[in-house]
Structure formats: C-alpha cells, structure tokens
N, C-alpha and C positions, 0 to 999 in steps of 0.2 A: 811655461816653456813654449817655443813655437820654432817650429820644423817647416824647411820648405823643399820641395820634389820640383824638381825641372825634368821634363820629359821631351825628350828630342825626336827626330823623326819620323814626322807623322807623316805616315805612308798612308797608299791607297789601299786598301786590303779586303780582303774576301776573308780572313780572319784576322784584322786589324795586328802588326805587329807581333806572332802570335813568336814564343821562346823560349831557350832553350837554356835553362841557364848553369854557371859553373862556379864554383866558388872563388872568393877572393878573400883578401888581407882585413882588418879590420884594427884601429888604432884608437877604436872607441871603447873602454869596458866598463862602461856605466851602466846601473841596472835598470829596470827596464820601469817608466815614471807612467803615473797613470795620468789622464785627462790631457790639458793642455789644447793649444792650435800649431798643425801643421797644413804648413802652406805649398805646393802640387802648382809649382810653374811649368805651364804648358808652353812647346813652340809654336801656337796656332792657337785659333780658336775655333773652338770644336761646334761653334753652328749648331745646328739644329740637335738638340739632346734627346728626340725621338732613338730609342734601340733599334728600329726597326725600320729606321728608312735612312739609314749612313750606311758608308763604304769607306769611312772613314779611322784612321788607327785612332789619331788622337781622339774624337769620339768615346770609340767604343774603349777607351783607357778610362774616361769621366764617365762614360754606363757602367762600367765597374763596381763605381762607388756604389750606385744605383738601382741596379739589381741585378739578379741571381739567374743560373741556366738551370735547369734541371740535372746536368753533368759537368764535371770540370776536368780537366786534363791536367797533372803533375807537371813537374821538370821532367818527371823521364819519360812523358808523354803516356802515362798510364791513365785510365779514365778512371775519377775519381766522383762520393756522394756530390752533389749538390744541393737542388730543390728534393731532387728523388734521392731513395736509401736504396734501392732497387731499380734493377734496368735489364731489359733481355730485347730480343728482338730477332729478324732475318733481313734479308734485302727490302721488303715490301711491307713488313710488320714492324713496329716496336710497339713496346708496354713501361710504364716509368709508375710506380710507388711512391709517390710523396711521404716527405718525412712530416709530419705530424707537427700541431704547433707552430706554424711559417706563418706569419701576416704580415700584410702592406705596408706601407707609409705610413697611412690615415688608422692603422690598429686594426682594418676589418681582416678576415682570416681569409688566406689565399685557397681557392678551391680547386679539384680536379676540373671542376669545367669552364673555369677559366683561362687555367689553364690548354686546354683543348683551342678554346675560344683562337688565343694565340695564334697556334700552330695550324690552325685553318686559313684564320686572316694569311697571317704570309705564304701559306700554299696558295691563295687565290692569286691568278695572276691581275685578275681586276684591282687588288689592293695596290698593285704597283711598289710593294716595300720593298729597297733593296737586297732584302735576304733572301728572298725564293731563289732555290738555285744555287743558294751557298750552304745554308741552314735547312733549310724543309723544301723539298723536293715540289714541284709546280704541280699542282691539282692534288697534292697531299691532304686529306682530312684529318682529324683527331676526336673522339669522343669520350670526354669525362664521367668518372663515378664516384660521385661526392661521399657516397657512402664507404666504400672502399680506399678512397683515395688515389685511384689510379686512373692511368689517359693511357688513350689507345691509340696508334698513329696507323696511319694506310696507305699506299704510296699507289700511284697508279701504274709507275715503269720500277725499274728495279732499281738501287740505290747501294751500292757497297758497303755505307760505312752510315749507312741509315739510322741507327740509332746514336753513333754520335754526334750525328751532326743535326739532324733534329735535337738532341741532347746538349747544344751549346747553345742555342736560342734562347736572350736575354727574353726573360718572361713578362710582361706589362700586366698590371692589376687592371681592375673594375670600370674603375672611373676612367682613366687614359685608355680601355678600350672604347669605351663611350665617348671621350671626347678626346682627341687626340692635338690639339691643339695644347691640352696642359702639359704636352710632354716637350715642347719645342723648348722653353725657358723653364722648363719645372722638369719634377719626377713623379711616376708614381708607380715603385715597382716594389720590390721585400729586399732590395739589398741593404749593407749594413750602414748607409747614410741616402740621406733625403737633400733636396735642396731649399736650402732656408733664402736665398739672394742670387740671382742673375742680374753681372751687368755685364752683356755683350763686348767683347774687345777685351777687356779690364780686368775684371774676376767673376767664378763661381764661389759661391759660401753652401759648405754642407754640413751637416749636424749629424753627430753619431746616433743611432738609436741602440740606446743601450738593451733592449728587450732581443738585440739581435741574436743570433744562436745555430743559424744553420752553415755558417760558411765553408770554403773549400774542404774537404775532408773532415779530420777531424775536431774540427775548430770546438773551443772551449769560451762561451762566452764571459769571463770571468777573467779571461787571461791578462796580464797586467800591461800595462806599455802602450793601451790603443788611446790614439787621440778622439777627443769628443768634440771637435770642430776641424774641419779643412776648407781649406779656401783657395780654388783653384785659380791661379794667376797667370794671365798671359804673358809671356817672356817670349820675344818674337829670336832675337839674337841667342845662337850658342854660344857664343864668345863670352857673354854677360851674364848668360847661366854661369861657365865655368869661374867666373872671377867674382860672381854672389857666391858659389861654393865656396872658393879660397877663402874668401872675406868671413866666412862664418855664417850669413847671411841667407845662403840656403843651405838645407842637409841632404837633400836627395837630387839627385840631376842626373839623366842621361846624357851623354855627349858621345857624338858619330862619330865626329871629326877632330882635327890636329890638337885642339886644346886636351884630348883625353890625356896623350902622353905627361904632360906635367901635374894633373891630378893623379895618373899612375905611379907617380914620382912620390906621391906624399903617403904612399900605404893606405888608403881609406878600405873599408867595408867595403865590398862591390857585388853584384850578379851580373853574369853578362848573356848577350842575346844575342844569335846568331840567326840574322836572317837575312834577303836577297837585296842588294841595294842597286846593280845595275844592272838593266831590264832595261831593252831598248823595244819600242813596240814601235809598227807603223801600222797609219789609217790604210784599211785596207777597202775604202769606199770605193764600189763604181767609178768609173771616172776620173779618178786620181791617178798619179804619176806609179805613189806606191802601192796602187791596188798589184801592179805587174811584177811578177817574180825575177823579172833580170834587172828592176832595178832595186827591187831589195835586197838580190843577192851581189848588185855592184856596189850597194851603200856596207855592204856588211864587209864585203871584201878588203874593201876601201880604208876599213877600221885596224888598225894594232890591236884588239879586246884586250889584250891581256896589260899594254901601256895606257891605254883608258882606266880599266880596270884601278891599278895602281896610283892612278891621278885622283879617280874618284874617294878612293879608301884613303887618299895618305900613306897609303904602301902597305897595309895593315890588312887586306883584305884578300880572301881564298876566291879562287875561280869556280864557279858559278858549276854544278855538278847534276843538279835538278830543278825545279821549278816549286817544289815546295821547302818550307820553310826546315834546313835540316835537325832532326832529332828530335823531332814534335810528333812524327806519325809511323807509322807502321812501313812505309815505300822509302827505299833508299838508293834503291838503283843509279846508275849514273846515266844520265839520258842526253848530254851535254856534247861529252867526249866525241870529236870525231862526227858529227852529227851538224855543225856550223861549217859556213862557207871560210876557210883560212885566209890569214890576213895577206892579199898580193894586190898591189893599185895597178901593175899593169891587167892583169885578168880583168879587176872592174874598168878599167875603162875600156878594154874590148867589148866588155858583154854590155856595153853602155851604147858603144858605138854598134853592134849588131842588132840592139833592140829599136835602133832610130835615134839616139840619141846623141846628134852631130854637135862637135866645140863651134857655138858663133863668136859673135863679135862679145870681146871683150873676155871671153873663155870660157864662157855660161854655155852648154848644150842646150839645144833646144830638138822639138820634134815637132812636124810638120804648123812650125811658127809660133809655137808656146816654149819658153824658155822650162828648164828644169828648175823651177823655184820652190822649195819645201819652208812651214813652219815648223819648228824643231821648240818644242817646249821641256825644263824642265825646272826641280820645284826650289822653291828657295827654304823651303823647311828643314832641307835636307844639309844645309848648310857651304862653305865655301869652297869646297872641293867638289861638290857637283856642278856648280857653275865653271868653275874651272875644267871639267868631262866636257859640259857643254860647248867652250871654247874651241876644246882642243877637236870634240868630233866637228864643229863648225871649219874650222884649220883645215883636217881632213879633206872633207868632203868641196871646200872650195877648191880645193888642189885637183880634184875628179872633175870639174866643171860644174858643180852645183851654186848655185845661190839658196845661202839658207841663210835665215831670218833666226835671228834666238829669241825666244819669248820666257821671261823668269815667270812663273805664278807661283803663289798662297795654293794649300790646300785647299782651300775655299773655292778658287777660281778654276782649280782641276776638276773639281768636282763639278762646276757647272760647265765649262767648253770642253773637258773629256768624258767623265764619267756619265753626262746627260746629251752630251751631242749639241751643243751653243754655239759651236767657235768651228773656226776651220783651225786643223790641224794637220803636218805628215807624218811627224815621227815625233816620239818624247823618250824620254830618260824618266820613269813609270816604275817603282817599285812594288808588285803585286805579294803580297805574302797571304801565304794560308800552310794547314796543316796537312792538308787533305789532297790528295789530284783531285776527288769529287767535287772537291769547292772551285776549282778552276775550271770547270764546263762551262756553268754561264756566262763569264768573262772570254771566252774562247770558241762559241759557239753559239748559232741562234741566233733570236732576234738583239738587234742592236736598239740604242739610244732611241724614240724616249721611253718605247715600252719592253725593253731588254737591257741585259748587262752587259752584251757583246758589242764593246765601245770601237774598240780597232776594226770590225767589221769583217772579222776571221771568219772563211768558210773554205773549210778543208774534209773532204771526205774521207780520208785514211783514219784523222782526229775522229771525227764521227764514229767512225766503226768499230776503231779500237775503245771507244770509250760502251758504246753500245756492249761489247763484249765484258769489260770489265766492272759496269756496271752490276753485274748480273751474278758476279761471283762475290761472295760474304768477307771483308777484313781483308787480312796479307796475303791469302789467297793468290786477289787478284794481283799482284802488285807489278808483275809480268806485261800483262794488258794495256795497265795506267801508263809504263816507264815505253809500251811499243806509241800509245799519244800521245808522248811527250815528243818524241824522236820525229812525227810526222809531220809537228808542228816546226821542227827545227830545219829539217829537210826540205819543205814548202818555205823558210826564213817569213813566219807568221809573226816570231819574235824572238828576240835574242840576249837569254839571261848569261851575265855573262863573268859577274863577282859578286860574292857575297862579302857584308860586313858583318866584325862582332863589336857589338856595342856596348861598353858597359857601364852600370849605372851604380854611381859612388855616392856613398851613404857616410855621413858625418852625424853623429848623435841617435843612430837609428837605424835598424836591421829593418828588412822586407824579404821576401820571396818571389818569386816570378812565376805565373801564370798567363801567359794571352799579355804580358806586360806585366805590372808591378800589383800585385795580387793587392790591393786593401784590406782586406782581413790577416794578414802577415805582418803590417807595420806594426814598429813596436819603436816608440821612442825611449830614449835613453838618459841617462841622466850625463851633465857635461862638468 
C-alpha cells in the first residue's frame, strides 16, 4: 500500500504553521493496514533539515518526522507529554522529567544532559540558531541530571510562557550536537523516523523506527495503521497536488487555495488549520522610503484590506483579529479592530503629498529627486491567489503614485533576501505564524538580520514596553499586556495582518491529527 501527503503553505514561521484543527467528513472506512509507503508531497523544499536553524513551516513539518520536543500542544491547544512526563516552571525557571526509555536514531539513550546541552546552544546568542527568541529565551542556560532524569532551565529576563516554549524545542541527539553538518541532509534526533535518502529538489526517504514509543500524548507504540517507510516528495504546484489527490495518486494534501472547494465537493476525511495568511510587513531600515510612518500609513490607507483580503483567500478567508495563530494559545483578544489606518486613497495621497512626496513626471511621486520606488515581494508557495493580492496591491498603490516592482520567490529565496537581510526589499505579503505573542518579540524587535530576527527593522518603543510588562507576568495572566503590543505595533502601521485562512487538509485512505501541522505519530493508513 503507499499513501501520499501534499503539504501546502509553507509559511515563514516563528512556530512553523502551527493549528487548530476541526473535524471533517470522511468516505473512507477501511481498517487501519499496518506497514506499507506513504509518500508526504511537500510545496517546497525544505532546505537545510537542521531543527535548529529554520524559520521555516515546511521544515519544521519534515523535523516532525524527526524528532520530539520535550512538550507538545493538542488541538485544543492544551500542553501535552512529550520527551518529558512532567513539567512545572515560573517566568525564569522550568524543570522537565524525562520519560524514561527515549533513544536516538543510532539506538544510544537520550540523556538529561543532552538534553540541557540543547537548550543552552540555542540560548547562546553566539550560536546564531534561529530559535533564540522563539523557543529559549537569549542567555537561557539549562542543566541536566542524568541520574534523575531531569533538566533545569534559567532565563536571565523574565519569559511568560517559559516553560512552553523552551517545551517545544525540537531536541538534537549526541552526534548532531557534535557535528552539526549531519543534520543539513540527515537526522539525528528520537523522533519516530530517521532519514534513510536525501535528494535535494526531488525527495526525502524516511524509515519508521519501530522501537519508537514516546509520541504526542498518549501514544501506544503497537497501534495498527503506522507506515514504515515515507518518502517526502517535492510537489511545487497546488493545482497538481489537488488533481494527484482526485487521481487516487496522493491520499493526503493540503490545499490553501481555489482547488479546495472541489475536493470539498468529494466528502474526503479532513482536519483544517486556521492560521494568518495576509501579513503585509514593511522594511523599516534607515534610510528607506518605508522606514517613515506617513508613508506606511499612505500605503495602508491606500489599500481596500478587506477586497485584498478576499482576493488573497478566494473569498474563504476571516479578517485578520490578532497576530497569533487563533485557538492555539491562551491570548485572544482582538488587537486588529479599529487599531489600522482605514481604507481612503484621497487621505493617502495627502499624507503623501504632506510628507514631500510630490506626483512627477509620468505620475511616480518623488522626494527631494528620488522617485517613490518600492520592491513588493511575495511567495509563490502560497499559491495563485497570492500573486493575484500581489497584483492587485501593485494596481493600488500605482494609482497613489508609487512604482512598485513585484518580485515572486520560493521559500527558499525569502529566507535568504528577507529572513537573513541579502536583498533589498520594502514591503511583502509575509505570513508570520506562531502560538505565542512571546514568539513574536524577536521577529518584532531588536537586533535585525544577520545576527537577529528582527528582519523588517521594527523599533517601537510602546512594543518594547508593553512587552517588557508582559513578560513578567506567568500564562493568561498577562494576556492584557501582549494584546496593549500588539495594538502599538498597528498604531505605528510596523505591520498589517489583515485575513486569516482555514486550510484543510483531505485525507483519502488515511486518518491523521494536527499538531504544529500534521502530527506523524497520528497517521494511520487504511485499507481501500
């Protein structure tokens, strides 16, 4: 029997895609078949398979298979077992209990201080791994007791949601801390497959380890329906995922865009994921056009959000409420409402022409002899109705007096000219998801590009403050605090979320569950 998963937008993410998910129809009632190849078509290719130095969803979809957190997060966003059976903590402290029995890849036995080893690496800022700042807190240390089996975490500022989020930090075994080069095309962590084949572009090939036993919750390693070979295949096109679905050809596939409705049409199996898809961010570097807030707030003005919004979704998509990813975390506020510049083009072109920004020849504004020219990027992963947003805000904003340039990239290509600073850029169409407000400090604040995650070059002091404050209080608490940061980012127009999509992912010969994406320890193939 062989099963294939297509996985659609791969966002930039501070918790890669992370979801919420809801039940669907199912037309398959076959029992559940043991062994077998299921094939996992990616829209991308996920690059570097290090856990610990992506910001990438599809990534950390193929870290999954991979390895394990110490903590996992349910549908209903409850924190659930992982690595650890036990978990406590405050702002500055956590403590995690390993479960007993956990080994690597290679068979050796996962220890508490390697564990530690870990969550020191990515607190160091010297390591430069993406996670600092999402995952473990910046000068966080940890120290293991092999005899006990517990790790001890210590944060040097205070951290809200500290122990989960240290708690979802993919764990890397012995050898890949030692040589970190076997992680780029390999694995070497305790999740429930390894990787047997890397060929860049083409496919991954992973191998089940049947000794596996610790997975999400209560996982039963015994349970019947898990495949013992996957093989992840790059599938660049959504259109061609959905019509290998029809075709029988694949059994699992996300799809963002217009082809969902006629696979909605056929009743399949589904979970769906609710998260932010239009995120408009601009570079807010020195020296730039948009570092200046009357021309953010005339590009924003400028905008219908709510007719974008609808372009970008296929009309399927909710207006945008907060910056985290909804039903995943504990903050729900709405921080959105009321809080963005409304849509009027006569107001943007005043504040255009008030801030120096005179119509020359040909209808392009310029200021003191530099024309208003922006690079406007956004991702082709995301499929045909983002380029079509793209369009339309290009439409727009020509009408204002701008010249803007459209740039399509690969996840790949964002990740080098935005997430690392390569490219010149002024605004993109940038879907940031996470669970946490905590996780969006780094991306929002501080040091930028190459040795920070603060890419758009945001420095708001209200942000700072409020976050300083909320920081400091434990869980829902603060949740007050987070939603008065969110509001001072919107207010300054640092960035502007402005529709969410629900995306769902239809299952032909085979159940899964959703976790952070499509949980691997969940799949259960079926008989047809």
């Amino acid at each position: 029997m062989r099963l294939t998963i297509a996985v659609a937008g791969a966002l930039v993410a501070g918790l890669a895609l992370s979801a919420c998910s809801s039940g669907g129809e199912t037309s398959t009632a076959g029992k559940p078949v043991a062994g077998g190849t299921l094939t996992m078509a990616l829209n991308n290719d996920p690059g570097n398979l290090d856990p610990q130095f992506t910001s990438l969803s599809v990534t950390k979809q193929v870290d999954a298979f991979l390895y394990d957190s110490l903590t996992n997060v349910d549908a209903t966003g409850k924190e659930v077992a992982g690595l650890a059976e036990k978990w406590e903590g405050t702002t500055t402290s956590a403590k995690y209990t390993l479960r007993k029995g956990i080994t690597c890849s290679d068979g050796t036995p996962l220890t508490a201080t390697t564990v530690a080893e870990n969550i020191t690496f990515v607190g160091n800022p010297a390591s430069k791994s993406t996670r600092i700042g999402v995952f473990v807190p910046a000068g966080a240390k940890a120290t293991g007791d092999d005899a006990t089996g517990t790790v001890t975490v210590t944060a040097p500022s205070p951290d809200a949601f500290l122990v989960r989020n240290v708690g979802g930090l993919h764990i890397v075994c012995g050898k890949g801390m030692k040589d970190r080069t076997l992680l780029k095309q390999g694995s070497d962590g305790t999740g429930q497959f390894k990787v047997a084949e890397a060929v860049p572009g083409d496919h991954y090939t992973l191998t089940r380890r049947k000794e596996y036993a610790w997975g999400t919750g209560e996982f039963k390693a015994d349970q019947a329906g898990m495949p013992d070979k996957v093989v992840l295949k790059v599938v660049v096109n959504e259109t061609t995922a959905a019509n290998l679905l029809s075709a029988g050809q694949i059994n699992i596939a996300a799809i963002a865009g217009p082809d969902k409705a006629r696979l909605e049409a056929q009743k399949l199996f589904s979970r769906s994921q609710g998260s932010p898809l239009g995120e408009l961010w601009f570079n807010q570097k020195p020296g730039l056009p948009t570092a200046d807030l009357a021309v953010r707030k005339a590009l924003t003005q400028a905008l219908d959000l709510a007719q974008l919004g609808k372009v970008i979704t296929g009309g399927t998509g909710k207006p945008t409420t907060s910056m985290v990813v909804p039903g995943t975390g504990p903050c729900s506020d709405d921080t959105v409402t009321g809080n963005l510049p409304g849509h009027d083009l006569d107001a943007a072109k005043a504040g255009l022409d008030a801030a120096g920004w005179k119509v020359g020849a040909g209808g392009i504004r310029a200021k003191d002899g530099t024309k208003l020219s922006l690079v406007s990027y956004y991702m082709t992963s995301l499929g045909p109705t983002m380029q079509s947003g793209a369009e339309l805000l290009q439409k727009t904003w020509t009408e204002l007096g701008v010249n803007v340039t459209l740039k399509a990239v690969s996840t790949a290509e964002l990740s080098t000219v935005v997430l690392a600073g390569q490219g010149t850029w002024h605004t993109g169409l940038i879907p940031l998801t996470t669970s946490l407000p905590s996780q969006l400090v780094s991306f929002l604040s501080g040091t930028g590009p190459p040795n920070g995650g603060n890419f758009s070059s945001i420095n708001n002091p209200g942000y700072d403050a409020a976050v300083a404050k909320a920081a400091k209080i434990a869980g829902a608490e603060g949740c007050g605090e987070w939603a008065n940061a969110e509001r001072a980012l919107f207010q300054q127009v640092n960035v502007v979320p402005f529709v969410n999509s629900t995306v769902p992912i239809f299952a032909k010969g085979a159940t899964f569950e959703l976790n952070d994406g499509v949980d691997p320890s969940s799949i259960r193939m079926l008989a047809q």
